[in-house]
Every structure is written in C-alpha cells, then in structure tokens.
C-alpha positions in Angstrom: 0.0 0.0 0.0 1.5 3.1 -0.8 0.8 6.8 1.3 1.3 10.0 0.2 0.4 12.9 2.7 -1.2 16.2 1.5 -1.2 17.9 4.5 -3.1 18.8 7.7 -5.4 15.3 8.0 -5.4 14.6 4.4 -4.2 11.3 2.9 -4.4 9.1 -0.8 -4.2 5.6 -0.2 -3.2 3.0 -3.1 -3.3 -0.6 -2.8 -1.9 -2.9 -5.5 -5.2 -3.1 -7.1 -4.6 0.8 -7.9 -8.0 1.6 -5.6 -7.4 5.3 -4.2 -8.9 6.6 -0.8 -8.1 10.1 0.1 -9.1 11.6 3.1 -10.1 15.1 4.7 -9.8 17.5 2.0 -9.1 20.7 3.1 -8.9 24.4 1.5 -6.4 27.1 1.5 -8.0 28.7 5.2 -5.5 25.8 6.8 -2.4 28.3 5.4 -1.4 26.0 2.3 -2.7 24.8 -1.0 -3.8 20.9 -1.0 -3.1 20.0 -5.0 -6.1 18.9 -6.7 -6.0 15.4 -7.0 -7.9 12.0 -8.0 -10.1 9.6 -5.7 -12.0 6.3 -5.7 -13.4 6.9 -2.4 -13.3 9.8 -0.2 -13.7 10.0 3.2 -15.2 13.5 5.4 -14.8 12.7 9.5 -16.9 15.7 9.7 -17.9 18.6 8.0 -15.6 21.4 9.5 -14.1 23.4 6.7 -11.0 22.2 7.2 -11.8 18.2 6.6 -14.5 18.5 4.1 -13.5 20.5 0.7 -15.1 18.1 -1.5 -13.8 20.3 -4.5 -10.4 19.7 -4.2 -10.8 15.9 -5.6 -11.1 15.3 -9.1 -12.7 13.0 -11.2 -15.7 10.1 -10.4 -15.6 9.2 -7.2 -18.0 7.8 -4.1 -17.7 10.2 -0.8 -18.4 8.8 2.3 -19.4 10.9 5.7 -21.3 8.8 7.8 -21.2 5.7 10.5 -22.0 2.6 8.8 -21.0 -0.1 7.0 -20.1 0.2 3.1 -18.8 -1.2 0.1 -17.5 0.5 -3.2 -15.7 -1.6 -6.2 -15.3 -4.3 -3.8 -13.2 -2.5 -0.8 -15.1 -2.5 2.6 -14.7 0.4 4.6 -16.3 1.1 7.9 -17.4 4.4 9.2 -17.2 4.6 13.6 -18.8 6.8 15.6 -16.7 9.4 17.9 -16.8 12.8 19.7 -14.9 15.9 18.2 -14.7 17.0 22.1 -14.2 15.4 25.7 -18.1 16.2 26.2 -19.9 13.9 23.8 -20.0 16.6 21.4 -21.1 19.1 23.1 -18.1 21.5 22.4 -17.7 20.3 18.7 -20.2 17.7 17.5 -19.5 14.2 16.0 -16.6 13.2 13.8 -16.5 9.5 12.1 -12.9 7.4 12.2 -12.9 5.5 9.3 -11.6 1.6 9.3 -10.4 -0.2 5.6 -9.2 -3.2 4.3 -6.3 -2.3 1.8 -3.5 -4.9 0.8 -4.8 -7.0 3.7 -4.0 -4.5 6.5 -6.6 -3.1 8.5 -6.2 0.9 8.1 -7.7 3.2 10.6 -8.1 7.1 10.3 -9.5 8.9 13.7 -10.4 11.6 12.1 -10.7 14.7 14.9 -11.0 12.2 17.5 -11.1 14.3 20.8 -12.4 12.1 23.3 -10.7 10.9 26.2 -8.6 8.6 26.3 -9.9 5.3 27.9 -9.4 1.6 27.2 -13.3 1.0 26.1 -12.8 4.0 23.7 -9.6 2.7 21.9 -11.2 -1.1 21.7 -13.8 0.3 19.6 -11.7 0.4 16.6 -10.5 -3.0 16.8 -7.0 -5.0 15.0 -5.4 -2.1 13.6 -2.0 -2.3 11.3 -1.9 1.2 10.3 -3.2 4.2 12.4 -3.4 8.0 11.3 -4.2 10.0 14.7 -4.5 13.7 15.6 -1.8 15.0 17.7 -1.8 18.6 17.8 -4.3 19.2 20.8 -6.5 22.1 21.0 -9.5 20.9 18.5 -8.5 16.9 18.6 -7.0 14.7 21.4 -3.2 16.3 22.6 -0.2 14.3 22.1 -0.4 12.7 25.9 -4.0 11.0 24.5 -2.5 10.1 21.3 0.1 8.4 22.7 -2.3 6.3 24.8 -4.3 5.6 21.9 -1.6 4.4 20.3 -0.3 2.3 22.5 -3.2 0.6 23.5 -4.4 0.4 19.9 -1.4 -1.5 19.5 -0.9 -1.0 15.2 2.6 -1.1 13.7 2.5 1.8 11.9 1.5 5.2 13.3 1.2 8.2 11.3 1.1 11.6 12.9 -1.3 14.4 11.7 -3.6 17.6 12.5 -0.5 18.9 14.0 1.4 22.6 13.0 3.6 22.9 10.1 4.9 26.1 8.8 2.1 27.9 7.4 -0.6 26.3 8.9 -2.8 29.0 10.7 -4.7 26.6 13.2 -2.9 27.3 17.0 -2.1 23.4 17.5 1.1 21.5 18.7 3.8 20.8 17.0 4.4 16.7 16.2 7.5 16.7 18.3 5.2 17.1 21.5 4.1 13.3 20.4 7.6 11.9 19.0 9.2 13.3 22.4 6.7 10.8 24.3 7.9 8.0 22.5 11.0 7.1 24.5 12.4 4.5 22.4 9.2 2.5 22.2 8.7 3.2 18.4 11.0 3.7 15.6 10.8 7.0 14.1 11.0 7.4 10.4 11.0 10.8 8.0 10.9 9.5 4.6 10.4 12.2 1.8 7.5 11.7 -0.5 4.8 9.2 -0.9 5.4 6.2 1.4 5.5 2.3 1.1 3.6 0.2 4.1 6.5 -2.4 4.7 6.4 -5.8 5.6 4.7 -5.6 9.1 6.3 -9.2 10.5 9.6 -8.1 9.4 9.4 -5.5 12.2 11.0 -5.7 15.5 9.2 -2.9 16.9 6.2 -0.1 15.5 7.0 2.7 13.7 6.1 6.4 14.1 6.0 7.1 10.6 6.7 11.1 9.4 5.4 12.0 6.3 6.9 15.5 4.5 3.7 17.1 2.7 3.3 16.8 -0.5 3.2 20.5 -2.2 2.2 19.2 -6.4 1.0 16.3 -8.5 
C-alpha cells in the first residue's frame, strides 16, 4: 500500500489493485494549498471546513461521511462513531474514524478524534495495522491521548497528523510534542515523498512514521 500525505489530515491511499482513498480534503484557510487530485473513495470525518473540501478531488468518485458499514468496487470500509470533544460533542459535535481493508491491512483514520482517552474508547476500533491520529491538541486529542491511543491500539505503523507545520494557521502543537513521548518504544522514520507500508512481520518494533507534505502532482 502506498501513502502519500497532502497535508493537515489529508491522505491518498493506493493498494496494488490501484483503488485510491483520500481523506479530509481541506482548503487554502489551513495556510497551504492541497493540490487537486484523483479519488475512488473519499472520506469527510466531519464537516468542518478544514476536513470536508469536497472540491479539491477530481474526477468520479464515491464520498463517504457517515457511521456505517459500506462497500465501493469491492473494498469495505467502515465508518465509527466518535466525539470531536471530551463532552460527547457538546463542544464540537460528532466526527467518524474510518476503518479499511487495503492490501490486507486493517487501516484506521481517527479523524478529529477528541475524546478521552480510555481503554473502552480505543477497543472500539479493533486489530489495527496502520493508524493515522490527531496529535496537535487544541481541536483533537493532545499528544499525551494520542500516545495512549496508540499504544493501547497496538498498530505497527503510526502516522502523525492535524498537527502545526509552517504555514498552517490553526494554533495546534507541534508533532514533536508526540515523538518526544515516545522514549524509544517506536522507531521513528522521516521519509520524503509518498510512502510504502513495509512488511509488518519483518518489524521488530512499530514505527512512528513522518510523512513531508506533499506541495504538487
């Protein structure tokens, strides 16, 4: 499966069938331009500005936005139900984490996750191989949560995002509040550009993977 990383929550997704899921589209109000770029599937956590600009994907595509169960060319995605704030939504509303199937691995996005962290709340999104979680704080779950979530989510690759990079004009942490939690528990890789999923049972311990944005098509 390969991963390239647009910026802010936004990811494509490949898988060696050449399916494409990108996620959380957002517009230039986030303080840089997202490329316009193609989709099979596209999935909205919620519909803040800043996770739902539908019109910067190209093309045919199916857009997803919702809890539930679904199916599009044969890939079977699941939609789970969370809370943008600690207070059941009360400060923010809802926001959806998305689980798929890609390549075999079971691929989790949390979306603005920004509940709590408990044990009951991260067993909700089941066997996880690759995890994309908020770390910046502020709107979503801080990097303390995230590491919880991570940990007790237990996948072997961890991608980092909704945090600041230059430009960005939400007031949210930087990712090295998470990496600096990490003590040696997780590898941490930077590679440049889009990114290959490696072979998970050849790993002797997770990965914190850091992906550079990509700025053009």
């Amino acid at each position: 499966m390969k991963i390239e990383y647009f910026g802010h929550s936004c990811f494509r997704m490949t898988d060696n069938e050449g399916f494409r899921i990108v996620t959380d589209p957002y517009p230039e109000d986030v303080g840089f331009c997202m490329p316009k770029i193609q989709a099979d599937l596209v999935t909205i956590s919620h519909n803040h500005y800043d996770h739902n600009a539908i019109e910067k994907i190209a093309g045919k595509y199916v857009a997803a936005n919702k809890p539930g169960r679904y199916s599009v060319a044969g890939h079977s995605f699941e939609g789970i139900k969370c809370w943008h704030d600690p207070l059941e939504g009360r400060l923010r509303g809802p926001s959806v984490a998305f689980k798929y199937k890609l390549d075999g691995l079971d691929v989790c996005h949390l979306g603005d996750l920004g509940e709590n962290f408990s044990p009951e709340n991260a067993a909700r999104f089941g066997h996880v191989d690759v995890l994309f979680i908020p770390v910046g704080g502020v709107f979503t779950i801080d990097a303390k949560a995230a590491k919880q979530y991570a940990d007790a989510i237990g996948a072997k690759v961890v991608i980092p995002m909704h945090y600041w990079t230059p430009g960005c004009t939400l007031n949210i942490d930087r990712v090295n509040e998470f990496t600096k939690r990490l003590r040696g528990e997780y590898t941490v890789e930077k590679p440049d550009g889009e990114y290959e999923v490696p072979d998970l049972s050849a790993l002797e311990q997770p990965l914190v993977v850091i992906l550079e944005r990509i700025t053009r098509i």
